[in-house]
N, C-alpha and C positions, 0 to 999 in steps of 0.2 A: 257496601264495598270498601269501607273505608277501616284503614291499621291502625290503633291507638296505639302511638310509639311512647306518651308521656315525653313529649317534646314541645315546646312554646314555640308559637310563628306567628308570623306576619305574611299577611295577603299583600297586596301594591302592585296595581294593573294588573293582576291575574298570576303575579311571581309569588311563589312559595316561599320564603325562606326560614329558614330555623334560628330562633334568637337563645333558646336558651330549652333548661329542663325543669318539668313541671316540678319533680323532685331530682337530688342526690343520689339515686337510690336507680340500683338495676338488678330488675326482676326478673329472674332466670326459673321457668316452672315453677315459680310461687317464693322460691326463694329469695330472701332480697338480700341482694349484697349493695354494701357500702365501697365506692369507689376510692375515696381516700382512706379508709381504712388499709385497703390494698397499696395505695399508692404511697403510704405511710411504711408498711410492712418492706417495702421495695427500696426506702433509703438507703444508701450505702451501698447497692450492689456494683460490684466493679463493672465498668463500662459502660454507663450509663450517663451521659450529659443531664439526661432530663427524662422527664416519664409521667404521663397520667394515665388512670384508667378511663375508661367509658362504656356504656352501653349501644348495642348494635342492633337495629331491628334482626329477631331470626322466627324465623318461617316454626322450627320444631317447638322451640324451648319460650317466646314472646321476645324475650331479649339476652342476648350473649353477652358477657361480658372482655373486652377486648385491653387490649394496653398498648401506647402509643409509645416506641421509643425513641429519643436521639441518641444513639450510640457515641462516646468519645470515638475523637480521632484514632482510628487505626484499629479500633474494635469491632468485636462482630458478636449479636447478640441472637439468640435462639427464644423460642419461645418456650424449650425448654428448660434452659437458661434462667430464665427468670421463674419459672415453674418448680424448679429445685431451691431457688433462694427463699422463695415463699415458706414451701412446706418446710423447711430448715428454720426458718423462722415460724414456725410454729401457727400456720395460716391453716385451716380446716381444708380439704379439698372439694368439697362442695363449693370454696368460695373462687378457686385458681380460676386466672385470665384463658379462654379458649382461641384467644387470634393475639396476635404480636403484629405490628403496624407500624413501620422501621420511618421515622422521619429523617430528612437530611438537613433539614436545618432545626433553628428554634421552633418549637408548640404554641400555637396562639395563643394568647395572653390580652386579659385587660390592659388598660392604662396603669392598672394599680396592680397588676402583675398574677392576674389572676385567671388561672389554665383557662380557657374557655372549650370546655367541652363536647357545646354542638359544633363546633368547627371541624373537632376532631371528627365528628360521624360524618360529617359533609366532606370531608378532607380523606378521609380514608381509601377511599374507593382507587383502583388505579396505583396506589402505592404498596412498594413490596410487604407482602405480609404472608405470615406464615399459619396456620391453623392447628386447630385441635384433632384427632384421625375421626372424630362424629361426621368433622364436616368439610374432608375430602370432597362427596360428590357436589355438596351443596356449592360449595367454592369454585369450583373447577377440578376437579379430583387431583390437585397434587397438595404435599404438606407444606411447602416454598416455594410460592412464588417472584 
């Protein structure tokens, strides 16, 4: 009964928690995308504070790939938004983010200023986010929440 998400934890009196990822790497139907790669490809786009990818456990595909963003002040960013700065920037569409995960403050971050990624999966939940149209029902059937 148990999902291999290719996520690193730690047990401690019975609490689950997620420290890290076994690899970089989110594997979407076989496909493996490279998170920094995307998140690299997503320099520069206007209105963005800040931004990582991540992987998301999903039921259809083993793992989704999603993108976490702080919007600057006064900006508002779509998850098509950044779906069009991709493909313009010459990103293959087999590799484009399927969730957008709107943060309001900074992204957690090492000491040594290093995204930390499982937080973002653990962090996601409950914050506005928008989707890809595969997975309306899976989400809650709407494209913004």
């Amino acid at each position: 009964g148990w999902f291999r998400t290719g996520d690193l934890v730690e047990l401690d009196d019975g609490r689950l928690t997620v420290t890290g990822r076994c690899k970089e790497v989110v594997n979407r139907n076989g496909l493996k995308i490279s998170p920094s790669e995307i998140d690299q490809a997503l320099v520069g786009m206007p209105g963005i504070a800040e931004h990582a990818c991540f992987g998301m456990a999903d039921p259809s595909t083993g793992e989704r790939l999603a993108l976490a963003v702080q919007p600057t002040a006064g900006a508002t960013i779509h998850l098509d938004d950044a779906v069009g700065h991709l493909v313009a920037a010459g990103v293959a569409r087999r590799k484009l983010p399927e969730q957008l995960v709107i943060w309001s403050g900074p992204l957690p971050r090492t000491a040594s200023g290093k995204i930390i990624r499982s937080q973002l999966v653990m962090h996601a939940p409950g914050r506005p986010t928008e989707v890809a149209p595969r997975l309306y029902d899976d989400l809650g059937g709407g494209h913004r929440s």
